[in-house]
N, CA and C atoms as an extended XYZ file, in Angstrom:
420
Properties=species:S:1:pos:R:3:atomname:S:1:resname:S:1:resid:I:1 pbc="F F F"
N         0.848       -1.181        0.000 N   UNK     1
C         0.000        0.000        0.000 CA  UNK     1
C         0.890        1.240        0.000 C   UNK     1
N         0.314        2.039       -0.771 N   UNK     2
C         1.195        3.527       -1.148 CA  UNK     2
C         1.449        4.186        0.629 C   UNK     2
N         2.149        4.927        1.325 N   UNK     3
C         1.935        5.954        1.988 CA  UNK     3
C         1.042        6.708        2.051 C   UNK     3
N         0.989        7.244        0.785 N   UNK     4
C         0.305        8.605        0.407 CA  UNK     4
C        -1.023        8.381        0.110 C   UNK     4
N        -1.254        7.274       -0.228 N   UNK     5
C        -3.166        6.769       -0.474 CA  UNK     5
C        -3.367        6.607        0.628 C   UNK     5
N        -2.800        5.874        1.653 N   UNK     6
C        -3.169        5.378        3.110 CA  UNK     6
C        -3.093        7.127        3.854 C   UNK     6
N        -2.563        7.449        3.623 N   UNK     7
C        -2.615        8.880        4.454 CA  UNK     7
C        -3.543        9.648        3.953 C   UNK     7
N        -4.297        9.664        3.031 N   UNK     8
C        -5.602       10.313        2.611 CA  UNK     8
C        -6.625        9.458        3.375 C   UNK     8
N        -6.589        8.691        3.961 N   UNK     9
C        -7.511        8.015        4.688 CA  UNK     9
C        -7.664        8.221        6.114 C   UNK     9
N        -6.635        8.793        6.441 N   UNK    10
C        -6.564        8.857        8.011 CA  UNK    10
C        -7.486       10.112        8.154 C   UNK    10
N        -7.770       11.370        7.376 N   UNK    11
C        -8.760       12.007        8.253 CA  UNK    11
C       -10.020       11.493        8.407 C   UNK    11
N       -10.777       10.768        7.491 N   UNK    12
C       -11.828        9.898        7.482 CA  UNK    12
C       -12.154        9.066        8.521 C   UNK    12
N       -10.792        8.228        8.720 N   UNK    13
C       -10.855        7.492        9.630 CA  UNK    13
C       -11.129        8.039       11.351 C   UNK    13
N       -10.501        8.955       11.429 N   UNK    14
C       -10.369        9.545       12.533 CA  UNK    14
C       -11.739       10.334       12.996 C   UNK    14
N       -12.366       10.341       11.607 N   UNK    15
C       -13.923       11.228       12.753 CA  UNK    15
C       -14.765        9.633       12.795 C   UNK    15
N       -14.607        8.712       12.082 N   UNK    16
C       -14.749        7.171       12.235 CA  UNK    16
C       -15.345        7.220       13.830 C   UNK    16
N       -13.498        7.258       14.287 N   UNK    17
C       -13.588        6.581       15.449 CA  UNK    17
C       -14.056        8.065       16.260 C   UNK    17
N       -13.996        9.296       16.273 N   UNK    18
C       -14.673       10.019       17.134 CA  UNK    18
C       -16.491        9.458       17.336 C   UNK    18
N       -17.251        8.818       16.378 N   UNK    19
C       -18.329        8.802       16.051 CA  UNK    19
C       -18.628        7.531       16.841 C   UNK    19
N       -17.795        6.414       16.879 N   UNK    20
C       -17.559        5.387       17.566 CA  UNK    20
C       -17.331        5.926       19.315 C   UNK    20
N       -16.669        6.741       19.219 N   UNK    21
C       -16.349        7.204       20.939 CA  UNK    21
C       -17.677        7.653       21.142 C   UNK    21
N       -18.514        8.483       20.645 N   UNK    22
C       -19.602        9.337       20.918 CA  UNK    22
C       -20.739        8.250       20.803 C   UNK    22
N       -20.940        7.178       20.612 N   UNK    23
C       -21.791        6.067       20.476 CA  UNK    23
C       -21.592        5.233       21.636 C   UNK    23
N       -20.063        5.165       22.307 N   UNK    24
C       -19.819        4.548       23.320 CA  UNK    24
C       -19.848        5.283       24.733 C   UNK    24
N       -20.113        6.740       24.569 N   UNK    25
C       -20.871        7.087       25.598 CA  UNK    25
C       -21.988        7.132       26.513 C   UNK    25
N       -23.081        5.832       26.182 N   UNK    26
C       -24.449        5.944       26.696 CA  UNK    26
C       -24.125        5.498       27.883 C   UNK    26
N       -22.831        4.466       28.319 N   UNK    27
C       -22.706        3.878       29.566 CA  UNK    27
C       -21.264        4.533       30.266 C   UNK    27
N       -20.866        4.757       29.467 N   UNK    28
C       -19.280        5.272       30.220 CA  UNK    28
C       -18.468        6.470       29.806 C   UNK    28
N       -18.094        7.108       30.357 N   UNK    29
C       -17.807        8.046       30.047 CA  UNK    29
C       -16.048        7.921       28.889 C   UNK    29
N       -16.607        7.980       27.916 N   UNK    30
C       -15.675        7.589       26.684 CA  UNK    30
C       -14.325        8.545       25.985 C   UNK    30
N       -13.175        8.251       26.376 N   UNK    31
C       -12.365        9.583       26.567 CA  UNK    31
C       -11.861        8.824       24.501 C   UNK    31
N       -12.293        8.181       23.835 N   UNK    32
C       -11.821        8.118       22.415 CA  UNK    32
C       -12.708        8.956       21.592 C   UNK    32
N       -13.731        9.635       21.606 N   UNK    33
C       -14.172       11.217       20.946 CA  UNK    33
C       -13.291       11.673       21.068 C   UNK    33
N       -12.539       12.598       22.079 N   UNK    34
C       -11.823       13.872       22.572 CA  UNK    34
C       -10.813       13.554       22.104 C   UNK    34
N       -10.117       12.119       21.918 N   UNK    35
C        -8.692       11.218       21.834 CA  UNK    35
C        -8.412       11.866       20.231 C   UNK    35
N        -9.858       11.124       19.471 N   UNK    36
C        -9.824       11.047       18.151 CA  UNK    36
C        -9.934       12.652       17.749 C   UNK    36
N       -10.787       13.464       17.845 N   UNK    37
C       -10.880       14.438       17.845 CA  UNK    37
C        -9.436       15.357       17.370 C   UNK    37
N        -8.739       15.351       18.976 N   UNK    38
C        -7.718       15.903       19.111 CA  UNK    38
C        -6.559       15.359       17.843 C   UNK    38
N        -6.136       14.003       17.558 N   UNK    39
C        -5.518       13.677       16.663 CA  UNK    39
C        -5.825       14.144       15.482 C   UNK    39
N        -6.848       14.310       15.203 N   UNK    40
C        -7.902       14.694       13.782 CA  UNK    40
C        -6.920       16.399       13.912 C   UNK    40
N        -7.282       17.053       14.457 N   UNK    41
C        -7.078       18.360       14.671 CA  UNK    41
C        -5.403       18.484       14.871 C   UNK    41
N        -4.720       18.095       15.309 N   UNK    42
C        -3.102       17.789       14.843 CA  UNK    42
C        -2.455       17.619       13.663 C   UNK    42
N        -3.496       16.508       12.794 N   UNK    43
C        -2.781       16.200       11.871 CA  UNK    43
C        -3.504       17.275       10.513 C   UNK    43
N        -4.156       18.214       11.277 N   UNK    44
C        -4.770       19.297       10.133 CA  UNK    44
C        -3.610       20.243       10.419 C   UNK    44
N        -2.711       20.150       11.148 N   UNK    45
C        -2.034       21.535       11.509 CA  UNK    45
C        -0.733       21.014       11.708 C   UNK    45
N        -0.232       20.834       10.085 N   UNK    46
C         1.206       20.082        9.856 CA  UNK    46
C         2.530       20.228       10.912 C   UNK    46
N         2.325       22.033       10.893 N   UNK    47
C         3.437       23.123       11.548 CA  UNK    47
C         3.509       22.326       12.918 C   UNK    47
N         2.145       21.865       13.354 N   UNK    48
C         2.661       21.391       14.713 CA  UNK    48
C         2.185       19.844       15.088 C   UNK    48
N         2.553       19.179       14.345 N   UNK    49
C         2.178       18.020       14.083 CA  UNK    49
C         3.289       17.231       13.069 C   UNK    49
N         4.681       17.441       14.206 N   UNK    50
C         6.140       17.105       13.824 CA  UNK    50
C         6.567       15.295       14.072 C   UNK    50
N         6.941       14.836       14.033 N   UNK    51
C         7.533       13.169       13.961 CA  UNK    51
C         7.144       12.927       14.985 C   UNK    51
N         8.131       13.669       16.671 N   UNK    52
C         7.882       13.564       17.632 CA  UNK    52
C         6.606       13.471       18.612 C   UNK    52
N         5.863       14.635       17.748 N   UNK    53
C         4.863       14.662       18.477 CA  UNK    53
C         3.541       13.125       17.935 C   UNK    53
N         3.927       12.820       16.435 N   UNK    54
C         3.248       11.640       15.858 CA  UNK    54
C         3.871       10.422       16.981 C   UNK    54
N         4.963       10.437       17.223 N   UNK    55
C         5.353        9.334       17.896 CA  UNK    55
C         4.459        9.298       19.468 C   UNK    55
N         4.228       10.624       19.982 N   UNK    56
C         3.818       10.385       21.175 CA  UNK    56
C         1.892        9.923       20.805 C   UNK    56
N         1.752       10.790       19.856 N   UNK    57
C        -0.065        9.969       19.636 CA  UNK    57
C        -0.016        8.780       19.633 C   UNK    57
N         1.211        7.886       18.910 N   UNK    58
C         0.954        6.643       18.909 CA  UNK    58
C         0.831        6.465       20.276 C   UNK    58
N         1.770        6.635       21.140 N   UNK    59
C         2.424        6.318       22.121 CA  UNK    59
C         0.632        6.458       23.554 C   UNK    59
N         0.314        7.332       23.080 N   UNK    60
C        -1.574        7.493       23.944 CA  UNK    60
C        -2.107        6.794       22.907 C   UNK    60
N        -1.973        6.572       22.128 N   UNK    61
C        -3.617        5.971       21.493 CA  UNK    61
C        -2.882        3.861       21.923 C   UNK    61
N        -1.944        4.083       22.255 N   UNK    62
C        -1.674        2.235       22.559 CA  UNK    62
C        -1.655        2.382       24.441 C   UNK    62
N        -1.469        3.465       25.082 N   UNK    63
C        -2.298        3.500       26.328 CA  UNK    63
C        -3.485        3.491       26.649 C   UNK    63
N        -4.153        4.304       25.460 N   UNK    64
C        -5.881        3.713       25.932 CA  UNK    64
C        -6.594        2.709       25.384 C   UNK    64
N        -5.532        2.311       24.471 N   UNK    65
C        -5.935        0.694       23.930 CA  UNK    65
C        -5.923        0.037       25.037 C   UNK    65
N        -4.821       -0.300       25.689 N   UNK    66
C        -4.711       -0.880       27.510 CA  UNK    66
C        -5.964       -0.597       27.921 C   UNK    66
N        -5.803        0.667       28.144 N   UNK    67
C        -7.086        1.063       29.385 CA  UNK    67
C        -8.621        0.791       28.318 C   UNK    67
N        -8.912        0.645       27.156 N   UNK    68
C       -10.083       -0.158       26.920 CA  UNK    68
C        -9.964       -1.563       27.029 C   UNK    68
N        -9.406       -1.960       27.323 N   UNK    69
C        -9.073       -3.822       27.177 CA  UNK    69
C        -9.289       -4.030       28.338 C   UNK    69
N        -9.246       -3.110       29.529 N   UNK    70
C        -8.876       -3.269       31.179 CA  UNK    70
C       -10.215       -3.707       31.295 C   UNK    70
N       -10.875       -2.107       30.539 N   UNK    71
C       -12.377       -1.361       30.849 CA  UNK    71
C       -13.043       -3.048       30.563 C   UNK    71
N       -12.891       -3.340       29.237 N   UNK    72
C       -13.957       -4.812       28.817 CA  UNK    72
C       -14.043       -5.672       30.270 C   UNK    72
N       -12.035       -6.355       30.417 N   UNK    73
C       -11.674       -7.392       31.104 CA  UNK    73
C       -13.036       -7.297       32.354 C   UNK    73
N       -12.894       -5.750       32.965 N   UNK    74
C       -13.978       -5.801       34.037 CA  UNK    74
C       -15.458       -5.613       34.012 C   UNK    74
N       -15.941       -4.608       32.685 N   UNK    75
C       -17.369       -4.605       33.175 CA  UNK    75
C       -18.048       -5.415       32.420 C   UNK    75
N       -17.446       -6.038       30.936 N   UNK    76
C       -17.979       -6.901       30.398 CA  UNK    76
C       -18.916       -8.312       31.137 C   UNK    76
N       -17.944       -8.438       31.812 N   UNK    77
C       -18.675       -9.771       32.858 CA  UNK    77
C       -19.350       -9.671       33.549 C   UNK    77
N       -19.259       -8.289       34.419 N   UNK    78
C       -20.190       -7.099       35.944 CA  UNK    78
C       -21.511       -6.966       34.498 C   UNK    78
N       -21.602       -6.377       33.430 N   UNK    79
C       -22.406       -6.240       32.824 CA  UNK    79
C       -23.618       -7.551       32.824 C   UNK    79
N       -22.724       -8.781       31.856 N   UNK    80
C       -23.547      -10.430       32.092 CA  UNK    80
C       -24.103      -10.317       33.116 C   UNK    80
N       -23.854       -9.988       34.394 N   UNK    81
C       -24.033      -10.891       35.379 CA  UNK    81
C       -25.509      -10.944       35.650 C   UNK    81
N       -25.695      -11.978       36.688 N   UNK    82
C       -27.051      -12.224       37.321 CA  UNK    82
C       -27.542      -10.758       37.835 C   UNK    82
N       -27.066      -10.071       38.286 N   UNK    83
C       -27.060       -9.041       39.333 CA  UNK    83
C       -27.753       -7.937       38.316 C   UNK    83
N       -27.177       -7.860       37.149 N   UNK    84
C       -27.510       -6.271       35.951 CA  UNK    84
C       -27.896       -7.411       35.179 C   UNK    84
N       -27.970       -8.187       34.997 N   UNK    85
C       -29.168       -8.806       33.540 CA  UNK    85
C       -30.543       -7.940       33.185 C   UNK    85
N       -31.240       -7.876       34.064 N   UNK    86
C       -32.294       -7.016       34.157 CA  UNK    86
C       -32.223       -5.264       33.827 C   UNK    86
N       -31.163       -4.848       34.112 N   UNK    87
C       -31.167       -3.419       34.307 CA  UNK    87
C       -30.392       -3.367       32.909 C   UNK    87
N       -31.251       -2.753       31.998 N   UNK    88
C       -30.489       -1.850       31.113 CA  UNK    88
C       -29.292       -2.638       30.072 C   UNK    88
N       -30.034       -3.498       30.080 N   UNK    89
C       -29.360       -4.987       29.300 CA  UNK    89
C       -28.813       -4.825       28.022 C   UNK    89
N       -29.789       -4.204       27.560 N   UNK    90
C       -29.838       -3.613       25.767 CA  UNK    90
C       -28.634       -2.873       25.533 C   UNK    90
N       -28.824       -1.380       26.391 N   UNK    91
C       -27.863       -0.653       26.271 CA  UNK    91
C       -26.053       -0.940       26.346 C   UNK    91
N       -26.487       -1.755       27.886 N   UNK    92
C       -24.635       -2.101       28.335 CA  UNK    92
C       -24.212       -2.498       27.066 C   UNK    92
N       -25.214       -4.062       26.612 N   UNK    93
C       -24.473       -5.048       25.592 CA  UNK    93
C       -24.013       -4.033       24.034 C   UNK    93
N       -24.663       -3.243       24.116 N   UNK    94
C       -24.354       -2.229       22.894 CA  UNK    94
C       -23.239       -1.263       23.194 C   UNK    94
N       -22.853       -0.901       24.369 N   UNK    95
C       -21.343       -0.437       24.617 CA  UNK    95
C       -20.372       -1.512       24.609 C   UNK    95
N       -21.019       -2.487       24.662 N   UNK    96
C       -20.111       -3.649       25.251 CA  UNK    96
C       -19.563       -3.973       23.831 C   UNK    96
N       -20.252       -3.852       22.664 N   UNK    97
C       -20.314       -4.414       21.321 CA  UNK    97
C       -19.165       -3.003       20.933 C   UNK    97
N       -19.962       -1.936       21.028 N   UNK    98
C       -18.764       -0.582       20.487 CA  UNK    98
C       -17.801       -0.527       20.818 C   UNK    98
N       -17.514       -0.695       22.259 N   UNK    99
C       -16.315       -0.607       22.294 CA  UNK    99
C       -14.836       -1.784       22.222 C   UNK    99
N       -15.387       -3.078       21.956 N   UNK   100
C       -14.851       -4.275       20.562 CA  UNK   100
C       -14.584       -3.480       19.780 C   UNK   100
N       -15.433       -3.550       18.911 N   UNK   101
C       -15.309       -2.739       17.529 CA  UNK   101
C       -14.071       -1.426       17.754 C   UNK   101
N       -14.241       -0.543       18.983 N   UNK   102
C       -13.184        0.536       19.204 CA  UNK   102
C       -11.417        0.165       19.461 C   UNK   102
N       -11.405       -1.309       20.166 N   UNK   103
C       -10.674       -1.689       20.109 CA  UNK   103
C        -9.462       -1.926       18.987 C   UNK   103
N       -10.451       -2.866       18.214 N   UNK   104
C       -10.240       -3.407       16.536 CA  UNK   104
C        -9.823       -1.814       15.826 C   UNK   104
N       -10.699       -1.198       15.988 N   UNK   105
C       -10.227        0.060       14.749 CA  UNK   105
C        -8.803        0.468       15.543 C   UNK   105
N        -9.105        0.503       16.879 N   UNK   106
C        -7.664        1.542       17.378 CA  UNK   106
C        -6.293        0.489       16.797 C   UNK   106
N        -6.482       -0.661       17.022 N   UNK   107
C        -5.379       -1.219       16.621 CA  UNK   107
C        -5.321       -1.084       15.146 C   UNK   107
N        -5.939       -0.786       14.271 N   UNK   108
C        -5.858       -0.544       13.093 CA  UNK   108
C        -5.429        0.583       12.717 C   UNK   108
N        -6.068        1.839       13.176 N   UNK   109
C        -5.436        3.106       13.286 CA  UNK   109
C        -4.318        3.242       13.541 C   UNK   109
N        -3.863        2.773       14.971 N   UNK   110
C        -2.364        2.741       15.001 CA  UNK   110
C        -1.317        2.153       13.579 C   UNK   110
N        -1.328        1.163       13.448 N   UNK   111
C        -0.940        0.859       11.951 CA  UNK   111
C        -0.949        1.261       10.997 C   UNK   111
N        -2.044        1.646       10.780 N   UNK   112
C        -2.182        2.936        9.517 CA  UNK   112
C        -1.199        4.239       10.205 C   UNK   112
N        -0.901        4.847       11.003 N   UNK   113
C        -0.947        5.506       11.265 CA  UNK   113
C         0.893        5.399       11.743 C   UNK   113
N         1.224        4.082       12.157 N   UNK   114
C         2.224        4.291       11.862 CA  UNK   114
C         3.424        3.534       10.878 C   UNK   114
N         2.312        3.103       10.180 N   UNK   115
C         3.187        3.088        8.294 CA  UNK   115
C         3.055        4.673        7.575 C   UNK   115
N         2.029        5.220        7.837 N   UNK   116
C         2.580        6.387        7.177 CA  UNK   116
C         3.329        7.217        7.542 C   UNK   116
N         3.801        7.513        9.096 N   UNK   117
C         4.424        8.397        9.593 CA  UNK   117
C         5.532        7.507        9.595 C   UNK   117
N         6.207        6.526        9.244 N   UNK   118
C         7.077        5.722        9.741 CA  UNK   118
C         8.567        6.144        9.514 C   UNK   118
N         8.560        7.376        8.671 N   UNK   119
C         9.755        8.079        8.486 CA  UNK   119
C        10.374        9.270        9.204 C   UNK   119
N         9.190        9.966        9.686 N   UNK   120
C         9.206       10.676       10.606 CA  UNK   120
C         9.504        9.899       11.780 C   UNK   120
N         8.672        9.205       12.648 N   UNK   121
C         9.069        8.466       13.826 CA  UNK   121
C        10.373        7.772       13.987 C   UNK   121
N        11.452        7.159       12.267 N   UNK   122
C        12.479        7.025       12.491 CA  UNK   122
C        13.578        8.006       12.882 C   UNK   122
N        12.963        9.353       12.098 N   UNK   123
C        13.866       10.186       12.579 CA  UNK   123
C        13.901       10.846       13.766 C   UNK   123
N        12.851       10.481       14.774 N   UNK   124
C        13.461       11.003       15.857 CA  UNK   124
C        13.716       10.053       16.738 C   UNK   124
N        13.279        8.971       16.556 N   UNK   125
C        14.671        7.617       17.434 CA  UNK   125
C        15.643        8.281       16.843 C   UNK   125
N        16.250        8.266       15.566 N   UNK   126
C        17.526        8.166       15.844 CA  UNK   126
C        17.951       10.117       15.996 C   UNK   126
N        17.270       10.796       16.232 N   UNK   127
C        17.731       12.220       16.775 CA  UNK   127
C        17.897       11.521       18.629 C   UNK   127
N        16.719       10.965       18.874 N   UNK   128
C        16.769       10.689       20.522 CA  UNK   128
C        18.037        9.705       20.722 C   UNK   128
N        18.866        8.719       19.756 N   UNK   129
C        19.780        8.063       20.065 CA  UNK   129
C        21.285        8.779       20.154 C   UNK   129
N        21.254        9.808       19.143 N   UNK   130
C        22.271       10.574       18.441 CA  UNK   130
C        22.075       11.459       19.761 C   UNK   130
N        21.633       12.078       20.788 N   UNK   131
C        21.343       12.641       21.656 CA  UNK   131
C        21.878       11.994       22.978 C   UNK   131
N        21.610       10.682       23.170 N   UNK   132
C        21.834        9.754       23.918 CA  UNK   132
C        23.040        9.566       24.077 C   UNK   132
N        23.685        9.387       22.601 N   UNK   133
C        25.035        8.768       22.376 CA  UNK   133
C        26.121        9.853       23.110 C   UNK   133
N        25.931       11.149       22.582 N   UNK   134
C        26.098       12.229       22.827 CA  UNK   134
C        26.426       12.707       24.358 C   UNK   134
N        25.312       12.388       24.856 N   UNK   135
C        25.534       12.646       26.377 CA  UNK   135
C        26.377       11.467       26.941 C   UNK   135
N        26.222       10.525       26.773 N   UNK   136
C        27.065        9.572       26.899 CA  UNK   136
C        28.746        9.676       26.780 C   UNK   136
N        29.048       10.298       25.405 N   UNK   137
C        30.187       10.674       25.048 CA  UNK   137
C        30.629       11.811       26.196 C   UNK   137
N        29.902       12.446       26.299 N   UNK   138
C        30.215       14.018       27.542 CA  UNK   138
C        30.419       13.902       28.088 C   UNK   138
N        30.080       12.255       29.122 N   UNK   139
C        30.068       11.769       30.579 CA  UNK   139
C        31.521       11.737       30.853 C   UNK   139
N        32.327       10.872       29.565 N   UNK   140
C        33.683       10.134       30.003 CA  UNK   140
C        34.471       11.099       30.066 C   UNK   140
């Protein structure tokens, strides 16, 4: 896949998953709107939306991948249970379903996201190594 075709896709994608966050709000308070949002709005504003700073979006959008995987591990099952079967059944199982699906895209996003930046993000490992090395050299 080209770079440059896959990177015409990422703004699309990105109100995607804001639309997905805003769907997964009926039960929890869903911080991937604001997530997606904010990335959306970065990568409109090149000037400040440098390697480094692409490296650190990856770097939050695979922390709240964690923290949605946590979110399932626990209420997914508190949701099933005997206890909330009755209460509001419909709804949970439909956050429960979105935010799967939020999962799946984020890991996809990330990928997309970092094959296209993948030249940028090399160059600042190796600015952060060349930096490293550097101070290193100063020490002796």
């Amino acid at each position: 896949m080209n770079r440059g075709f896959a990177s015409g896709f990422i703004n699309p994608m990105l109100v995607i998953g804001a639309v997905l966050g805003a769907l997964a709000c009926f039960v929890r308070p869903d911080y991937n709107l604001p997530l997606y949002m904010f990335i959306y709005i970065m990568r409109k504003n090149p000037q400040i939306c440098e390697g480094g700073e692409k490296l650190k979006i990856l770097i939050l959008m695979f922390v709240t991948l964690v923290v949605d995987i946590i979110w399932l591990l626990y209420w997914a099952p508190f949701y099933r249970s005997d206890k909330m079967r009755d209460w509001e059944y419909g709804i949970h199982m439909f956050t429960i379903v979105i935010v799967i699906i939020e999962v799946i895209y984020k890991l996809i996003m990330m990928v997309i996201l970092a094959f296209v930046d993948l030249d940028q993000i090399k160059d600042v490992n190796k600015n952060l190594l060349g930096r490293n090395q550097t101070r290193s050299d100063s020490r002796r």
